[in-house]
PDB file with one MODEL, atoms N, CA, C and O in Angstrom:
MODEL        1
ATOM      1  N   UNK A   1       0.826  -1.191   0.000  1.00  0.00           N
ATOM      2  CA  UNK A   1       0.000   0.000   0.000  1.00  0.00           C
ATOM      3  C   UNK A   1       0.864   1.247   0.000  1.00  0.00           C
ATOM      4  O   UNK A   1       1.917   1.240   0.638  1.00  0.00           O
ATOM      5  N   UNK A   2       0.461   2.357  -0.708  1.00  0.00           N
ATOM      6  CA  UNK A   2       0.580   3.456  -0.795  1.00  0.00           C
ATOM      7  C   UNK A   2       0.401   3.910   0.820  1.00  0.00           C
ATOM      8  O   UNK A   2      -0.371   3.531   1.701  1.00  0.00           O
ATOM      9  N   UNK A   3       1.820   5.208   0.770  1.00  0.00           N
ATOM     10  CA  UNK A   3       1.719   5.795   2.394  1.00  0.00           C
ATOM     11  C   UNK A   3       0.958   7.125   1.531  1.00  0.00           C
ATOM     12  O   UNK A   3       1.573   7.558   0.556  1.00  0.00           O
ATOM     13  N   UNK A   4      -0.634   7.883   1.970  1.00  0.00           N
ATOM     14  CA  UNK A   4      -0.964   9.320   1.302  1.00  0.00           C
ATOM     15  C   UNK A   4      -0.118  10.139   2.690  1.00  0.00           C
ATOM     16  O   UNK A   4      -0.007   9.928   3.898  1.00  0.00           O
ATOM     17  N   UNK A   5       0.379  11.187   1.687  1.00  0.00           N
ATOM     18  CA  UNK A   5       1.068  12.260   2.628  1.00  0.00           C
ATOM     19  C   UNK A   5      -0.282  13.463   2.761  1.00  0.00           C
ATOM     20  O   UNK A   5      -1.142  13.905   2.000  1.00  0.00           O
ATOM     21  N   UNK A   6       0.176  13.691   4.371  1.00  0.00           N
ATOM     22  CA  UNK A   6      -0.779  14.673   4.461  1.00  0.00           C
ATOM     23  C   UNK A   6      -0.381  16.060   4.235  1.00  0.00           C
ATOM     24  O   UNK A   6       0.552  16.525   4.891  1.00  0.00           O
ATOM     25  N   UNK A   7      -1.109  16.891   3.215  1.00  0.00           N
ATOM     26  CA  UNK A   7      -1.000  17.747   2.620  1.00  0.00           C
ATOM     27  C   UNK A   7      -1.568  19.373   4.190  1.00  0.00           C
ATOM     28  O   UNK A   7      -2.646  19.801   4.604  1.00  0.00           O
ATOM     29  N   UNK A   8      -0.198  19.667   4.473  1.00  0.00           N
ATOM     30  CA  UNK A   8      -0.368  21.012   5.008  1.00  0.00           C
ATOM     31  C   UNK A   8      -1.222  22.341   4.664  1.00  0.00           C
ATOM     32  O   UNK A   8      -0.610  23.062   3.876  1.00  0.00           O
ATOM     33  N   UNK A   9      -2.437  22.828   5.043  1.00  0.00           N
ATOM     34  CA  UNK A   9      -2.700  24.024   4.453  1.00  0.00           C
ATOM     35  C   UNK A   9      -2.112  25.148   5.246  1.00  0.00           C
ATOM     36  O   UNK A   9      -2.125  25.161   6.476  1.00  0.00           O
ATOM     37  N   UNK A  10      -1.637  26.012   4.562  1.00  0.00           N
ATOM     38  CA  UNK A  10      -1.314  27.220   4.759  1.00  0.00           C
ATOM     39  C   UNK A  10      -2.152  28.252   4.330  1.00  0.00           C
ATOM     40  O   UNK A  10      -3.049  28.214   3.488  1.00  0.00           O
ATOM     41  N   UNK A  11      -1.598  29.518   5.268  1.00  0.00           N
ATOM     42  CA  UNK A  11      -2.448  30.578   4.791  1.00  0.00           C
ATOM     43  C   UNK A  11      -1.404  31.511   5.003  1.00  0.00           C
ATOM     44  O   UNK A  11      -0.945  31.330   6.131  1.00  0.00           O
ATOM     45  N   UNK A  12      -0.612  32.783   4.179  1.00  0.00           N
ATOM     46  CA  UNK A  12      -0.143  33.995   4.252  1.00  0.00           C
ATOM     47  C   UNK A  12      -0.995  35.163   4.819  1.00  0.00           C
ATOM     48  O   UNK A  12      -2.123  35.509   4.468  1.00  0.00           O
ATOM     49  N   UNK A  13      -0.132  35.729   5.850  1.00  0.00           N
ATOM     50  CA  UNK A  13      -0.630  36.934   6.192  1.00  0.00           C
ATOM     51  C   UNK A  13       0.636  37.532   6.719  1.00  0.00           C
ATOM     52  O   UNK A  13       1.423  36.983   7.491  1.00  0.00           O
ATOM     53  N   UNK A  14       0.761  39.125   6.033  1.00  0.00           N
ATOM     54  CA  UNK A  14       1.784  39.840   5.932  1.00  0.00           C
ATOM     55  C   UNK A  14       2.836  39.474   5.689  1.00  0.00           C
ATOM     56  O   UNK A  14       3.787  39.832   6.384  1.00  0.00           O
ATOM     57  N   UNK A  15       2.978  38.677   4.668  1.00  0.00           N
ATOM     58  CA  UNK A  15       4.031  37.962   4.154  1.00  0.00           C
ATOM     59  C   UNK A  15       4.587  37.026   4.780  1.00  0.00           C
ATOM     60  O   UNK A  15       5.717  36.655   4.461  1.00  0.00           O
ATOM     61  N   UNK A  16       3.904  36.469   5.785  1.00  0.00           N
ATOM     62  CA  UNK A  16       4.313  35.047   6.355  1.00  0.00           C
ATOM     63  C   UNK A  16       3.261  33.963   6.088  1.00  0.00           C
ATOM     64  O   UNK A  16       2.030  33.956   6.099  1.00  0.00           O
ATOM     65  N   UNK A  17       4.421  32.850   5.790  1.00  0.00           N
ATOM     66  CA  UNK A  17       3.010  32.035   5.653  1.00  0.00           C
ATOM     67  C   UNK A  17       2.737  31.204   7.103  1.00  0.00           C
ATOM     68  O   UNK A  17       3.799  30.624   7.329  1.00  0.00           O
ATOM     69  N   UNK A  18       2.151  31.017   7.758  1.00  0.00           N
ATOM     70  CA  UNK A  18       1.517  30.193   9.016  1.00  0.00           C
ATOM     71  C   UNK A  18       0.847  28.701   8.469  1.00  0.00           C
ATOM     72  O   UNK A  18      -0.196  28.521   7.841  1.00  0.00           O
ATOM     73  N   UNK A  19       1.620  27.942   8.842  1.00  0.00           N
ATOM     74  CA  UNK A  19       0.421  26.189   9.065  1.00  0.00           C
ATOM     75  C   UNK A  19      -1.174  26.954   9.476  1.00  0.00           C
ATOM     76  O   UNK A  19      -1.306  27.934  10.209  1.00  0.00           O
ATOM     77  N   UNK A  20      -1.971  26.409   8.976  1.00  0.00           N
ATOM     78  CA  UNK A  20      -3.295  26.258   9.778  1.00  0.00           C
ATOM     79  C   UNK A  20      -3.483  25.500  11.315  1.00  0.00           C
ATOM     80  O   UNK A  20      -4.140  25.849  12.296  1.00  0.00           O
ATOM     81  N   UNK A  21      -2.632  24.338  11.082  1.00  0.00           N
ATOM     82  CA  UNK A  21      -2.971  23.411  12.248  1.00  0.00           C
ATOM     83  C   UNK A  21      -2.058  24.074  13.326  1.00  0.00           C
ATOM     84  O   UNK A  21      -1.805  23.421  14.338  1.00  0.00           O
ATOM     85  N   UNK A  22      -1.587  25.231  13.186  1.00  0.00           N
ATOM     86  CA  UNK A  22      -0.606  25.882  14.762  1.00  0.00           C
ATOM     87  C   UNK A  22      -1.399  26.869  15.038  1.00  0.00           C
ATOM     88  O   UNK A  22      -1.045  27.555  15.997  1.00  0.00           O
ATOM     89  N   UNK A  23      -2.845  27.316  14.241  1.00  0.00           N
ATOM     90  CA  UNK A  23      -3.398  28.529  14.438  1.00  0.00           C
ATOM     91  C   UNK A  23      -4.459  27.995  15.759  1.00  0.00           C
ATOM     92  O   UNK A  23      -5.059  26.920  15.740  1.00  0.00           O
ATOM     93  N   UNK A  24      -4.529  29.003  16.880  1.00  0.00           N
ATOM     94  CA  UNK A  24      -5.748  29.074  17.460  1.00  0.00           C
ATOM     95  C   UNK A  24      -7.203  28.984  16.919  1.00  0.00           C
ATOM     96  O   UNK A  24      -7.525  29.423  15.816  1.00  0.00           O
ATOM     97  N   UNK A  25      -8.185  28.285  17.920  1.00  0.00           N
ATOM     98  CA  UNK A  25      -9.256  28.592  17.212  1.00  0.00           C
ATOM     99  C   UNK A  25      -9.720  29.583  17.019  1.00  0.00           C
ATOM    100  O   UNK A  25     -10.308  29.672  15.942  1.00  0.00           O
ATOM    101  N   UNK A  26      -9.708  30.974  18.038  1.00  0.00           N
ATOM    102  CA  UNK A  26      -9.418  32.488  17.536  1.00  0.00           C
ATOM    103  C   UNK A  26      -9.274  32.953  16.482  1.00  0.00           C
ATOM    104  O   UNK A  26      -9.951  33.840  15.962  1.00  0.00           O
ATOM    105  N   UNK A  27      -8.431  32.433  16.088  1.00  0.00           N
ATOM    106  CA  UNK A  27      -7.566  32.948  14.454  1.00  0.00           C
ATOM    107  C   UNK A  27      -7.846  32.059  13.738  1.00  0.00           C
ATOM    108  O   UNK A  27      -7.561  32.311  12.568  1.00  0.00           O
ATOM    109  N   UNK A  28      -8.470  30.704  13.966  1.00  0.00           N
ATOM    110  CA  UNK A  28      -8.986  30.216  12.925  1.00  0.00           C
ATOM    111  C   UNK A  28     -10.272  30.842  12.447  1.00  0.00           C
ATOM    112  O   UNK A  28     -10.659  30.926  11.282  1.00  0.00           O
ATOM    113  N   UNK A  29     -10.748  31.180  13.322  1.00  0.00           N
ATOM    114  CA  UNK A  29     -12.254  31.959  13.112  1.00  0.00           C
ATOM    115  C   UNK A  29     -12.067  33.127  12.040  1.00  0.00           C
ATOM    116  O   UNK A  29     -12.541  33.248  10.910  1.00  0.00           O
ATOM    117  N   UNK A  30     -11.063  34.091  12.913  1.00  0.00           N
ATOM    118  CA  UNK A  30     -11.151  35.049  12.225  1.00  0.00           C
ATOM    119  C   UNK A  30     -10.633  34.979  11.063  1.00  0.00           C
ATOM    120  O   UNK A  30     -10.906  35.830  10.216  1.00  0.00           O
ATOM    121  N   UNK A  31      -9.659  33.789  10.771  1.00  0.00           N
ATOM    122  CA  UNK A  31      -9.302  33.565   9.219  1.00  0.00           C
ATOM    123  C   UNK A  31     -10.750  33.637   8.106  1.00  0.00           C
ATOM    124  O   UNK A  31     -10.851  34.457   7.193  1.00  0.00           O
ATOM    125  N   UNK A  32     -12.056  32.305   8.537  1.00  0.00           N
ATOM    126  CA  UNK A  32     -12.901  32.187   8.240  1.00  0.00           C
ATOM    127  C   UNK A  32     -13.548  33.548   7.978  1.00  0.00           C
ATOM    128  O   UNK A  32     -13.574  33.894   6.797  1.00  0.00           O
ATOM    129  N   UNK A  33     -13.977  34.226   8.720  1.00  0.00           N
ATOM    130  CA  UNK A  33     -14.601  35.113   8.554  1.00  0.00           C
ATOM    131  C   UNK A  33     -13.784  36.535   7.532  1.00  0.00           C
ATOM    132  O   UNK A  33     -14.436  37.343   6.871  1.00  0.00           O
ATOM    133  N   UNK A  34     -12.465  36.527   7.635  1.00  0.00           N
ATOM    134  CA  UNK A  34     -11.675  37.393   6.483  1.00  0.00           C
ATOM    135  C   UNK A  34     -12.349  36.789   4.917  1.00  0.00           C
ATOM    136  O   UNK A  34     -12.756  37.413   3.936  1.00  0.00           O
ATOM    137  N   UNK A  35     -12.245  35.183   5.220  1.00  0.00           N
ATOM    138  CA  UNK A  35     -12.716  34.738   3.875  1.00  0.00           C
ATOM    139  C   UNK A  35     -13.999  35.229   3.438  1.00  0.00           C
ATOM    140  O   UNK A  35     -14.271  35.844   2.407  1.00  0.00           O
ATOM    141  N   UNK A  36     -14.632  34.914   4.244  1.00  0.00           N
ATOM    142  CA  UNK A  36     -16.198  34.989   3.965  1.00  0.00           C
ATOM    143  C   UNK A  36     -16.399  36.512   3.401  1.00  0.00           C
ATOM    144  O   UNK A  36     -17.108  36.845   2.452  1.00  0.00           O
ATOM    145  N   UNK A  37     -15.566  37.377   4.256  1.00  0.00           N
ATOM    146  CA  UNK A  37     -15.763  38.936   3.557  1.00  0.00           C
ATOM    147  C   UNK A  37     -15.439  39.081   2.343  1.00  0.00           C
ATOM    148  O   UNK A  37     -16.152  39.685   1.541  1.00  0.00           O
ATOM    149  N   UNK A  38     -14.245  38.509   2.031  1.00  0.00           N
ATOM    150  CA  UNK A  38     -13.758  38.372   1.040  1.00  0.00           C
ATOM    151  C   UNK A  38     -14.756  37.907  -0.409  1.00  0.00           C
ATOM    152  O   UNK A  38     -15.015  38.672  -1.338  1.00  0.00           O
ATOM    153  N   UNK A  39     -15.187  36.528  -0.295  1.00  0.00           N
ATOM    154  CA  UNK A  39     -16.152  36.581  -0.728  1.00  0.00           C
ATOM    155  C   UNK A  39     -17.270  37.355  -0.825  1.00  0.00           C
ATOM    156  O   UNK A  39     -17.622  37.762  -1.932  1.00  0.00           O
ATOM    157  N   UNK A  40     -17.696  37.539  -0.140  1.00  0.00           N
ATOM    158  CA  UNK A  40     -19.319  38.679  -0.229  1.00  0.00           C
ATOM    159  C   UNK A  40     -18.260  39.967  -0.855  1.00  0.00           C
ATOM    160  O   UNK A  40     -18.447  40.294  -2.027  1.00  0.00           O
ATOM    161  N   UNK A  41     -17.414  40.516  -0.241  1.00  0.00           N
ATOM    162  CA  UNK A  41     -17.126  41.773  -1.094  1.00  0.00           C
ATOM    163  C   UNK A  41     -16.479  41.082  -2.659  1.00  0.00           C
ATOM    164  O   UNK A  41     -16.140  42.117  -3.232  1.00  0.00           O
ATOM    165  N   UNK A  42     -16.237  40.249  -3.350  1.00  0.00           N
ATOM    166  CA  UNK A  42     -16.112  39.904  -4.804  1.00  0.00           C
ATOM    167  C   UNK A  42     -17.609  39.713  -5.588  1.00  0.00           C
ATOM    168  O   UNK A  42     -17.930  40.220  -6.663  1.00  0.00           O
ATOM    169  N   UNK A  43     -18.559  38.676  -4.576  1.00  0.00           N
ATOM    170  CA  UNK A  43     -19.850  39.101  -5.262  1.00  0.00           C
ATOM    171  C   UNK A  43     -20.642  40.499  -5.203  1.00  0.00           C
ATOM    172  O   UNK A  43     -21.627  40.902  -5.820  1.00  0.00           O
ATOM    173  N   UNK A  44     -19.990  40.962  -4.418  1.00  0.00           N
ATOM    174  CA  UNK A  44     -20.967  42.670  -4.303  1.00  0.00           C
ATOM    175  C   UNK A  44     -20.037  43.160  -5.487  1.00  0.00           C
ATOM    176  O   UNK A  44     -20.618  43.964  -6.216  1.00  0.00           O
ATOM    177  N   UNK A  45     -18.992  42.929  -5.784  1.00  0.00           N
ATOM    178  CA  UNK A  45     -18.864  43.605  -6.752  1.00  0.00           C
ATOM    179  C   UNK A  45     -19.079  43.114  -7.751  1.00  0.00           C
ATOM    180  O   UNK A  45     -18.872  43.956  -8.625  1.00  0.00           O
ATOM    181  N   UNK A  46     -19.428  42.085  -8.216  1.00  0.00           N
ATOM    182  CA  UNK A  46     -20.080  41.071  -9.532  1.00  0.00           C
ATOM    183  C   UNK A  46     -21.062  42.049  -9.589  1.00  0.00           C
ATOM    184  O   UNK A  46     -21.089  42.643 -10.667  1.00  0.00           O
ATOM    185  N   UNK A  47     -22.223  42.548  -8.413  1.00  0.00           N
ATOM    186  CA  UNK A  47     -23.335  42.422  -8.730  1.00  0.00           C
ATOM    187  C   UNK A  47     -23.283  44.233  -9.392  1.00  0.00           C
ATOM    188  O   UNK A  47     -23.761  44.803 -10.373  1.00  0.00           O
ATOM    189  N   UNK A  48     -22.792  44.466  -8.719  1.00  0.00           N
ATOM    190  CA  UNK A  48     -22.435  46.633  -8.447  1.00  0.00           C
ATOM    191  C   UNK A  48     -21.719  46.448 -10.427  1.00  0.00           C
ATOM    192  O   UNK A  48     -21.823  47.535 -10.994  1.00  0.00           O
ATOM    193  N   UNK A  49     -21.234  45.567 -11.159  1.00  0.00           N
ATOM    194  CA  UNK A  49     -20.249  46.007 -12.292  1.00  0.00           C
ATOM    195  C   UNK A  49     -21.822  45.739 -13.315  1.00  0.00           C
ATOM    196  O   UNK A  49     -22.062  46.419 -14.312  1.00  0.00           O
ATOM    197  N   UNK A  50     -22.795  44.564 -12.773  1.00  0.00           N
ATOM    198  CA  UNK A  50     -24.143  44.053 -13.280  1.00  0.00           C
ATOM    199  C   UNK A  50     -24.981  45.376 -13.419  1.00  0.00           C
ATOM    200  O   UNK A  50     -25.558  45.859 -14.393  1.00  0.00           O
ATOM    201  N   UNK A  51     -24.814  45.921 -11.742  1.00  0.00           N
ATOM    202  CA  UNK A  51     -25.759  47.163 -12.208  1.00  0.00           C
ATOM    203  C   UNK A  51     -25.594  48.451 -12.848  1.00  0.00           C
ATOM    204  O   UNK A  51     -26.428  49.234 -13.301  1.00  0.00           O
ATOM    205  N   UNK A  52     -23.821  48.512 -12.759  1.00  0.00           N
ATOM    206  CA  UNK A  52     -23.447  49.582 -13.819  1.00  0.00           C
ATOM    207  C   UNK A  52     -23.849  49.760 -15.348  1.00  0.00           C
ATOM    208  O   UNK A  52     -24.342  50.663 -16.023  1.00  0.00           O
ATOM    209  N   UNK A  53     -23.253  48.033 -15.639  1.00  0.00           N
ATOM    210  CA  UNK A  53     -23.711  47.976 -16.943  1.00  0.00           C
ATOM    211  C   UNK A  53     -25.581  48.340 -17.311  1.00  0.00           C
ATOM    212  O   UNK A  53     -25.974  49.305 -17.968  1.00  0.00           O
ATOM    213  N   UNK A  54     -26.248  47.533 -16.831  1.00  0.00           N
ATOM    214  CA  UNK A  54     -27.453  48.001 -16.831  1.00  0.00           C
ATOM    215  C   UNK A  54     -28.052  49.425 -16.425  1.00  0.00           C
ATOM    216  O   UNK A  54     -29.194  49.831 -16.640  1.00  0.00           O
ATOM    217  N   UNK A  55     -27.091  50.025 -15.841  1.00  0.00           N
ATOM    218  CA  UNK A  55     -28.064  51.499 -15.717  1.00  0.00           C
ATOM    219  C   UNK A  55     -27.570  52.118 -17.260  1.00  0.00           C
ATOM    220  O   UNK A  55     -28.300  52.801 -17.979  1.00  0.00           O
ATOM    221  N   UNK A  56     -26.316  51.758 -17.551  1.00  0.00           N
ATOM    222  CA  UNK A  56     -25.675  52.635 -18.348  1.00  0.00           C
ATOM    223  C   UNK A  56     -26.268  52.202 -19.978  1.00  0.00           C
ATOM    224  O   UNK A  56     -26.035  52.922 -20.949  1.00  0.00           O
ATOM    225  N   UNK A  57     -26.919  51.140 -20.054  1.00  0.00           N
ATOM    226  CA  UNK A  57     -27.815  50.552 -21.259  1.00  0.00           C
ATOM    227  C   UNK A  57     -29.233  51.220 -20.924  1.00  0.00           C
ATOM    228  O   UNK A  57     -29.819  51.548 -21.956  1.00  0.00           O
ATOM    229  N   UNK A  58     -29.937  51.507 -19.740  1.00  0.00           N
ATOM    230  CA  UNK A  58     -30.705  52.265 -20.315  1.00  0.00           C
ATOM    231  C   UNK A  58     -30.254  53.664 -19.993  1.00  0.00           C
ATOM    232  O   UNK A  58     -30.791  54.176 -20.975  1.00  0.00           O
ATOM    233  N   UNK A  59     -29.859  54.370 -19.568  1.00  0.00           N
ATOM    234  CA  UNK A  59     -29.085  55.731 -20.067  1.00  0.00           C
ATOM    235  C   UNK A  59     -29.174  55.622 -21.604  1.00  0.00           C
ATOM    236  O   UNK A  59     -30.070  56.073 -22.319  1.00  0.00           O
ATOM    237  N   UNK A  60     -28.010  54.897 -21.996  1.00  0.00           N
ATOM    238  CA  UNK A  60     -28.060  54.842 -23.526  1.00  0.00           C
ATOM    239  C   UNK A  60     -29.453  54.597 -24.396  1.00  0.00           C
ATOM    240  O   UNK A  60     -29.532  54.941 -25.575  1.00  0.00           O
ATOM    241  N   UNK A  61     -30.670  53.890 -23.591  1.00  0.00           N
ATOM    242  CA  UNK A  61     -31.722  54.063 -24.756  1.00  0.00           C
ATOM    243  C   UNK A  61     -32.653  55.226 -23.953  1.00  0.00           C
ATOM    244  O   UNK A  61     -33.832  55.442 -24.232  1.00  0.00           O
ATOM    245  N   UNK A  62     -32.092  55.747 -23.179  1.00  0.00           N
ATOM    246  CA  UNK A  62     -32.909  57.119 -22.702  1.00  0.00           C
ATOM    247  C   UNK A  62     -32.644  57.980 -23.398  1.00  0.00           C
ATOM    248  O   UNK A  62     -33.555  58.666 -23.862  1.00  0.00           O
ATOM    249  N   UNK A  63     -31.383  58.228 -23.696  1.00  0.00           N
ATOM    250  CA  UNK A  63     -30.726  58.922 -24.434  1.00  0.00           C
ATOM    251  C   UNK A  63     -31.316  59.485 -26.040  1.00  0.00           C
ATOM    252  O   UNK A  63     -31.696  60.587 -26.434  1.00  0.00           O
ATOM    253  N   UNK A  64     -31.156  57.940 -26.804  1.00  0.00           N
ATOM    254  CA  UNK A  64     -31.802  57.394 -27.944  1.00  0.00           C
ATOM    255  C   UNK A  64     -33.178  57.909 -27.698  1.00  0.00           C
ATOM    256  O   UNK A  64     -33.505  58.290 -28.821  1.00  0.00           O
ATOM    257  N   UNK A  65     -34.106  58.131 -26.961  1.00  0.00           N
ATOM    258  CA  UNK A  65     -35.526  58.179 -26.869  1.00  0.00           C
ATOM    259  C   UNK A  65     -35.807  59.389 -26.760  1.00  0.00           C
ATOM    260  O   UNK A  65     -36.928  59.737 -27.132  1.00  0.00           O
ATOM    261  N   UNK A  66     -34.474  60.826 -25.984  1.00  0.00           N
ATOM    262  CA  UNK A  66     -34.631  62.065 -26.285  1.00  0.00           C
ATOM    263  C   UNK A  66     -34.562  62.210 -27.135  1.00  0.00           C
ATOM    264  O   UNK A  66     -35.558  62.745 -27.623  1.00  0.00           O
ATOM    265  N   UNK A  67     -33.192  61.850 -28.274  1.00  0.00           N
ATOM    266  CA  UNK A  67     -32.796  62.355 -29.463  1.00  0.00           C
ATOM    267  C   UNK A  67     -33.982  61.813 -30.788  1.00  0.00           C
ATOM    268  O   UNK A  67     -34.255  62.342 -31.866  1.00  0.00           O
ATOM    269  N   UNK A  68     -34.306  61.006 -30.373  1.00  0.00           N
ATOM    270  CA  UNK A  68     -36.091  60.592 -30.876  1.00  0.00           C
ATOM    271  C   UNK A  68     -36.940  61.660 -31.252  1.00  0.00           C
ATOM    272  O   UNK A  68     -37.286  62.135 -32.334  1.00  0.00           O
ATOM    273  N   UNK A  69     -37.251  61.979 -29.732  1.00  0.00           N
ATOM    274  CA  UNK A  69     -38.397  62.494 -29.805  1.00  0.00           C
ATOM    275  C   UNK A  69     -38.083  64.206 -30.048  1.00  0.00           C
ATOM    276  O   UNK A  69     -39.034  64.892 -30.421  1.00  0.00           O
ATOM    277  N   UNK A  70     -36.765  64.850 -29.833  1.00  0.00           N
ATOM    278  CA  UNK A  70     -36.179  65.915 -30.346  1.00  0.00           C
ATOM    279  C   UNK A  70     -36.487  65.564 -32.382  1.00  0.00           C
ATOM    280  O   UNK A  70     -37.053  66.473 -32.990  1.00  0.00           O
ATOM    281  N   UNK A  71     -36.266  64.874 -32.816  1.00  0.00           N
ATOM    282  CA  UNK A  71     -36.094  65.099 -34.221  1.00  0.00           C
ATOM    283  C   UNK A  71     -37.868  64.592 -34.994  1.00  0.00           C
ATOM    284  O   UNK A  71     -38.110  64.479 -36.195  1.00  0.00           O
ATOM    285  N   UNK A  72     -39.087  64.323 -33.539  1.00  0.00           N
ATOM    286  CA  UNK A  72     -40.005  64.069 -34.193  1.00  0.00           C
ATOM    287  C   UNK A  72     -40.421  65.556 -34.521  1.00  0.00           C
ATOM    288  O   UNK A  72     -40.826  66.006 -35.593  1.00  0.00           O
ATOM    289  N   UNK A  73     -40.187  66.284 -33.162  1.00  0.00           N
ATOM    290  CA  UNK A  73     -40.416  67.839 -32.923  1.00  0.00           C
ATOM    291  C   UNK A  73     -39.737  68.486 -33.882  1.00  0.00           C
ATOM    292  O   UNK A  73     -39.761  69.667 -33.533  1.00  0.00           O
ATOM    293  N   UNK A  74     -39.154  68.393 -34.875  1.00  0.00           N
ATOM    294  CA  UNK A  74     -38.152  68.853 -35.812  1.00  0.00           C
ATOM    295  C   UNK A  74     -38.860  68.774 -37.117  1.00  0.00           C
ATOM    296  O   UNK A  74     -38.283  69.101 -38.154  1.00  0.00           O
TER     297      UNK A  74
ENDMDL
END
């Protein structure tokens, strides 16, 4: 049989990297929870680049709908 080696996770912070398994549960937490922000602030910004684009498409046919109705008046 195969010996599986157990694979260390690490995590960097301020340019050190730290084992996980020497971290407190303290700092394991708060690792977790850095992540989790982390996440939610990458989807808030998925969603914030979603709603840029979409305001700025209808801007653009608002736009289109003055210059419309300027050249019906014309």
């Amino acid at each position: 049989m195969s010996k599986k080696q157990k694979q260390t996770q690490t995590i960097t912070i301020d340019d050190v990297e730290h084992k996980v398994e020497d971290l407190t549960q303290e700092q394991v937490a708060l690792v977790n929870h850095v992540q989790d922000l982390d996440r939610k602030i990458s989807s808030s910004q998925f969603n914030i680049d979603q709603l840029n684009v979409g305001r700025n498409a209808f801007m653009g046919m608002l736009s289109e709908a003055m210059k419309a109705e300027e050249a019906e008046e014309s």
